[in-house]
C-alpha positions in Angstrom: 118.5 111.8 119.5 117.4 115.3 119.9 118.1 116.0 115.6 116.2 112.5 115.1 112.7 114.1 116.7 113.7 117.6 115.1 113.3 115.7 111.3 110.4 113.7 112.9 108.7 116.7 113.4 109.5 118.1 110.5 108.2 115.6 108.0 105.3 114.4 110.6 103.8 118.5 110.1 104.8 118.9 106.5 102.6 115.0 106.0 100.1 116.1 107.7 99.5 119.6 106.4 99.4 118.2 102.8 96.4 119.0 100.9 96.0 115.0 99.7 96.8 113.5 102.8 94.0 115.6 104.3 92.0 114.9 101.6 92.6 110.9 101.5 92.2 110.8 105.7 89.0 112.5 105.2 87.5 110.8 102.4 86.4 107.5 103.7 84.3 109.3 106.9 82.8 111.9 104.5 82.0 110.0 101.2 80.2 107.8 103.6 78.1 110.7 105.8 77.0 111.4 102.1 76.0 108.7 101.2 74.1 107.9 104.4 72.6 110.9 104.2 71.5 110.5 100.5 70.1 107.2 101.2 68.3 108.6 103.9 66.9 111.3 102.2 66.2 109.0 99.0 64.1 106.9 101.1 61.9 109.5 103.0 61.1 111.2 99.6 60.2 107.8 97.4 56.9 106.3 97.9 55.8 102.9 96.6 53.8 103.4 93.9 50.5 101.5 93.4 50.3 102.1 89.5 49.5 98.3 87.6 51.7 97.5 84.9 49.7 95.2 81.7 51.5 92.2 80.2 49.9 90.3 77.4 50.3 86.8 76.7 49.9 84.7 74.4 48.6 80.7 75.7 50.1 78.2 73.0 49.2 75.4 75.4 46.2 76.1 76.8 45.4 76.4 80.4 46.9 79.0 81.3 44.2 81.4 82.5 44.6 81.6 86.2 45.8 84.3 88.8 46.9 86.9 86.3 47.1 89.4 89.3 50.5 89.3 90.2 51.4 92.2 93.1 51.2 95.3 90.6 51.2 92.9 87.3 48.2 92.5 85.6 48.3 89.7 82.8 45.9 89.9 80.2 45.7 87.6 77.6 45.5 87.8 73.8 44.9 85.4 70.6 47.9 86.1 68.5 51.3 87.9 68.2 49.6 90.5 65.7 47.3 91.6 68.2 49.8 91.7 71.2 52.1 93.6 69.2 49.4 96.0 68.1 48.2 96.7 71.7 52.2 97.2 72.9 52.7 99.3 70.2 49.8 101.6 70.9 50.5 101.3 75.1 47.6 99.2 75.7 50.2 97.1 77.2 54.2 97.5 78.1 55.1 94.2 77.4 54.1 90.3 75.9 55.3 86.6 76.3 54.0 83.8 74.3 53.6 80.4 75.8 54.7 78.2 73.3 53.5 75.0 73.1 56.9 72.8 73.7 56.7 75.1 76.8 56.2 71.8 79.6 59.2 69.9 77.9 61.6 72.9 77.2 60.5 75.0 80.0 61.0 78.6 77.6 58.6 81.2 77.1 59.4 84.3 74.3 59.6 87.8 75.6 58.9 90.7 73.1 59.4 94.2 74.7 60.0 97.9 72.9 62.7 98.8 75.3 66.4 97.8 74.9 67.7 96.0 77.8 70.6 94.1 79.4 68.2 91.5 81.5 64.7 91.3 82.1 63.4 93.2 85.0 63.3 91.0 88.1 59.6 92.1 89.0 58.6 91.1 85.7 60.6 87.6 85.6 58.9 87.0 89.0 55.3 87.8 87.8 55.8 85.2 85.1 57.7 82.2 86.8 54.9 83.0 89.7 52.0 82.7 87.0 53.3 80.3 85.3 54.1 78.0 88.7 50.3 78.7 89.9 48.8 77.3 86.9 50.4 74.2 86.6 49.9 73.3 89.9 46.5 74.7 90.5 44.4 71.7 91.8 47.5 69.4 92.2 48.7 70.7 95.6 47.3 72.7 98.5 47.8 76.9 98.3 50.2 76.8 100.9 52.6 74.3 98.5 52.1 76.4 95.9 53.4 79.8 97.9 56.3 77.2 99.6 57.7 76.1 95.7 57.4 80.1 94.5 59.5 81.2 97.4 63.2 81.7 97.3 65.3 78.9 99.8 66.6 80.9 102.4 69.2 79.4 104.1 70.7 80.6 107.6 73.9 79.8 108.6 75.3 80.2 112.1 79.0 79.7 113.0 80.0 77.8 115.8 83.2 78.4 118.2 84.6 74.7 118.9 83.0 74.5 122.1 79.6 74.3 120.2 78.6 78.3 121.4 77.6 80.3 119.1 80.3 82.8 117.6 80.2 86.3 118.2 82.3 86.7 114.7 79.7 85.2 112.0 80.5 85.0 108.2 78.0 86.3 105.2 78.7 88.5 102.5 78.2 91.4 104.1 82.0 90.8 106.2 83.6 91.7 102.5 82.8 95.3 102.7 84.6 96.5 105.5 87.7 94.3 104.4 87.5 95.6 101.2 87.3 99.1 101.7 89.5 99.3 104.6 92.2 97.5 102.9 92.3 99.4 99.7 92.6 102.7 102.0 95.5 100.8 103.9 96.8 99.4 100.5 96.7 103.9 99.3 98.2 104.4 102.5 101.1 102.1 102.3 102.2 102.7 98.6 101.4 107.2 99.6 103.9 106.7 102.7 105.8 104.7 101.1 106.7 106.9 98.2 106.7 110.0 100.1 109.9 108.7 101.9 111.5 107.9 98.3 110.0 111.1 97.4 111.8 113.1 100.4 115.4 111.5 100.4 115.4 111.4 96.2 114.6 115.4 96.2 117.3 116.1 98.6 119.7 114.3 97.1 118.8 115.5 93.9 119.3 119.0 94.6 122.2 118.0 96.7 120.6 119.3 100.5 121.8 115.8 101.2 125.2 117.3 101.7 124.3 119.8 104.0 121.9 117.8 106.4 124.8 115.1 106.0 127.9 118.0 107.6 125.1 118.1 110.8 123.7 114.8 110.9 124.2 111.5 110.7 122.7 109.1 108.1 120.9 106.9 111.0 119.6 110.0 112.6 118.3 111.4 108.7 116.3 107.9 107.8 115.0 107.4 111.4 113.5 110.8 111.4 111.6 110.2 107.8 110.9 107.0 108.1 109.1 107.0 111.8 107.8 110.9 111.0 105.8 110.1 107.6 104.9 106.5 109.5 103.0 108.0 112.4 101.6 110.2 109.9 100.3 107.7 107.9 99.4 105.5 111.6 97.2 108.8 112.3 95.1 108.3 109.2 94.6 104.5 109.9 93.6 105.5 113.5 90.8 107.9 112.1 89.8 105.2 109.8 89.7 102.2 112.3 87.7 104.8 114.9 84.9 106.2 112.2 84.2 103.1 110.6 82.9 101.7 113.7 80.6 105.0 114.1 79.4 105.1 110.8 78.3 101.6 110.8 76.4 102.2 113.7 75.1 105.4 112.4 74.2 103.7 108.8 72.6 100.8 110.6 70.8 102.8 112.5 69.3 105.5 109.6 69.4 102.6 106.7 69.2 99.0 108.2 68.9 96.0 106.2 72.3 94.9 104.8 74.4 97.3 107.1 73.0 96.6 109.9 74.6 93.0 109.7 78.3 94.0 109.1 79.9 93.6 112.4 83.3 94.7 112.9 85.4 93.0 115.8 87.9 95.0 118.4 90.5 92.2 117.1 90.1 92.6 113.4 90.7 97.0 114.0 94.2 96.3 116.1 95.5 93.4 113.2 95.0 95.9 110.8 96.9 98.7 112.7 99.4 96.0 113.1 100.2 95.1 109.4 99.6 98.7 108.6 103.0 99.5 110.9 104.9 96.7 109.5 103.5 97.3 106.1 104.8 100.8 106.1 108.4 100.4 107.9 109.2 97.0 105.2 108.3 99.4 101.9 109.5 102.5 103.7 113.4 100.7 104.1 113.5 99.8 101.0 112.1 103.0 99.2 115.2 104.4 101.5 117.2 101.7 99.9 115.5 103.0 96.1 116.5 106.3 96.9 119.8 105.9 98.0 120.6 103.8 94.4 118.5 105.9 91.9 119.9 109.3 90.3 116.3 110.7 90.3 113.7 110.4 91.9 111.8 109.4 88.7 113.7 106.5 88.2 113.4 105.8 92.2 109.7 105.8 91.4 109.6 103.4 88.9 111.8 100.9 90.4 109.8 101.3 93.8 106.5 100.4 91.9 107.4 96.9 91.2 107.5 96.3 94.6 104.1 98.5 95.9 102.4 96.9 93.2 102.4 93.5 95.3 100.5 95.7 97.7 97.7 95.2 95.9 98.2 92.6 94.3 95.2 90.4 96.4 92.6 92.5 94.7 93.6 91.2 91.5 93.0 87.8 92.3 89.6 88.7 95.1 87.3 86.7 92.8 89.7 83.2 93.5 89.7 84.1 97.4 86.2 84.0 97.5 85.8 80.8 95.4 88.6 78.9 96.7 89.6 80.8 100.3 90.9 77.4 101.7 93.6 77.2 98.9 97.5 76.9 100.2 98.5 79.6 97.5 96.6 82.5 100.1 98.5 80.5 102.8 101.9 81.4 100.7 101.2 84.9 100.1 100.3 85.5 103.7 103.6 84.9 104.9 104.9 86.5 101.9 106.0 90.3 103.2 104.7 92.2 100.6 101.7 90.8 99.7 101.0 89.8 103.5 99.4 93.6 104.9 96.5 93.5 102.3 95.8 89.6 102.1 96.1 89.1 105.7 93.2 91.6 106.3 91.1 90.4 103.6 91.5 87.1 105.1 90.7 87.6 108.2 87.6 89.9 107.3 85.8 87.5 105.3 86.5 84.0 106.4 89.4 84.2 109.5 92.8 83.5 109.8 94.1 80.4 112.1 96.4 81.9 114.5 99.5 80.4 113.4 99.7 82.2 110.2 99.2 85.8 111.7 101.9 84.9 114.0 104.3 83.1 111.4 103.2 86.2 109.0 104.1 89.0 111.1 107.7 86.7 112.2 108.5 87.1 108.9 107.8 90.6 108.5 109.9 91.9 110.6 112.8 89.7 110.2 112.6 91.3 106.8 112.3 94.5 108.2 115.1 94.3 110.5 117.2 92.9 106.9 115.8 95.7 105.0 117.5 98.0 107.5 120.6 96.3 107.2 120.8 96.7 103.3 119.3 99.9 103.3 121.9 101.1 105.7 125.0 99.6 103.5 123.5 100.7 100.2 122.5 104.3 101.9 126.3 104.6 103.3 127.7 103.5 100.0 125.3 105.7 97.6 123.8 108.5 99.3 125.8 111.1 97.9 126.4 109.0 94.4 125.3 111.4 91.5 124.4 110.3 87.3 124.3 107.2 86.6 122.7 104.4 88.9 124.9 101.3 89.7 124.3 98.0 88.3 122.8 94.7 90.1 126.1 93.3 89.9 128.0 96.2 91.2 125.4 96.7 94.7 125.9 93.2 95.4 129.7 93.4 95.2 129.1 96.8 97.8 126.8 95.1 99.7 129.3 92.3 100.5 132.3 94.2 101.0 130.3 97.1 102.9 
């Protein structure tokens, strides 16, 4: 026991002394003081300007000579395209549309603009739908009608626990950002640890130190010290994240408001993803042990452990289908999948929730496969850990593996 916590310190100070693991903890909590801080800084320096911007038009229709005050648009009309384009062209005006006169059956009207541009500028498409809207149903309907059709639907939704109260927990959009970001840091975190462990035992046993830890210490003693020394490593970097997030989104709220100030993170959602993160780490640390103890060098450990971290993160590739279908039975699959189960789980339950029984069947099967990792890693470890040249073939480890 007492060589176990000797190698646990060991690898737990040379993690965390690392230049990038310092620099990866600290770079969620700082990136996002600066940007606070730009943001609040941005918005005590801008002022809303009061300058009017001139539109021409051109009225193909006819009737069309109402409200052309629209906020800071002014619309001014003009007989033809020639002199339009004369009066851009000299900066009389910044921009013109023409009417045209299928306009009440096709519903399209013909921009003309000197600047290159992927859309039309949302004030300006507002100004013209507003302008547009006014005139055609000036002296049809009331004012107020009129400022009821030109407003957006806004539509508030409010979630419901099954006793009818009202959920602490609510959805929106705004419940994909801390989901997101945190799980890509875990996702880094994971795949870092993961391969620091390959990293450590392939070195060794590269350079043949293996040997001489092996005449003083067991093999159990060796992969329990790295594996739980980089792991509360790594655990310490999750902890900072889970506790800052919090503050920052207090502090953002706070200075910024608006969208942040909705984004609630629950006490729940923080101890899940400390959960996954542990099993996470021990399922790709065993078998980067296992990697390690098969590959000649720790370049080819590298590459074979990538197939297996790249299922990691794996749900980003497909977050555009969670959104649209997040009810589909494939997430339900790859949630009780192991390796894809630490990110997917905590995107999950960030954005729309998880029903209890798949956290519970999830992390069931996570460590069942971490307590089999262990027993393969341990047979393949026994078998190979001093094995030099060339690695053994598929057919050959599962021969060892049934006759270790």
């Amino acid at each position: 026991m007492h060589k176990t916590l000797l190698i646990f310190r060991h690898e737990f100070l040379r993690t965390i002394r690392g230049m990038g693991f310092i620099i990866l903890t600290l770079a969620l909590p700082v990136l996002a003081l600066l940007g606070i801080g730009i943001t609040h800084i941005t918005a005590g320096i801008a002022k809303p300007t009061a300058e009017v911007t001139k539109i021409g038009y051109i009225d193909q229709v006819g009737g069309f000579d109402q409200f052309t005050g629209q906020g800071n648009i002014s619309l001014v009309i003009y007989a033809s395209t020639e002199s339009s384009t004369q009066a851009m062209t000299e900066g009389d005006i910044k921009e013109y549309f023409v009417i045209p006169p299928d306009y009440a059956t096709q519903g399209t009207v013909l921009r003309y603009t000197l600047e290159k541009q992927l859309f039309p500028p949302a004030a300006v498409t507002a100004a013209i739908k507003d302008f547009l809207s006014e005139n055609l149903l000036a002296g049809a309907v009331s004012e107020l009608t009129i400022k009821v059709i030109e407003a957006p639907l806004n539509v508030i939704t409010t979630r419901l626990k099954p006793g009818g109260a009202v959920s602490p927990d609510q959805g929106g959009l705004q419940n994909m950002v801390v989901p997101g970001v945190f799980g890509l840091l875990l996702a880094l975190s994971l795949i870092i640890s993961s391969q620091n462990v390959l990293q450590g035992l392939g070195e060794e046993k590269e350079n043949r130190l293996m040997e001489v830890l092996l005449s003083s210490i067991s093999t159990q003693q060796l992969i329990s010290g790295k594996v739980l020394g980089i792991g509360v490593a790594g655990l310490s970097q999750v902890l900072v994240w889970a506790v800052s997030i919090p503050l920052l989104l207090r502090l953002a709220s706070s200075s910024i408001g608006g969208f942040l100030a909705s984004i609630h993170v629950s006490a729940g959602f923080l101890i899940l993803s400390v959960v996954y993160f542990v099993l996470g780490y021990l399922l790709f640390a065993v078998l980067a042990s296992a990697v390690a103890a098969i590959s000649s060098t720790v370049r080819e450990g590298a590459g074979i452990a990538s197939i297996f971290t790249l299922f990691a993160v794996a749900p980003f590739w497909f977050l555009s289908l969670l959104m649209t279908f997040p009810n589909s039975p494939v997430w339900v699959v790859f949630s009780i999948f192991p390796f894809s189960a630490p990110i997917l789980v905590i995107l999950r339950l960030g954005m729309f929730g998880v029903p209890a029984w798949q956290i519970a069947v999830s992390i069931a099967v996570m460590v069942l496969s971490i307590v089999a990792g262990l027993f393969i890693a341990g047979r393949l470890l026994r078998t190979y850990l001093l094995m030099y040249g060339k690695r053994p073939g598929l057919g050959v480890i599962m021969r060892n593996l049934k006759s270790g």
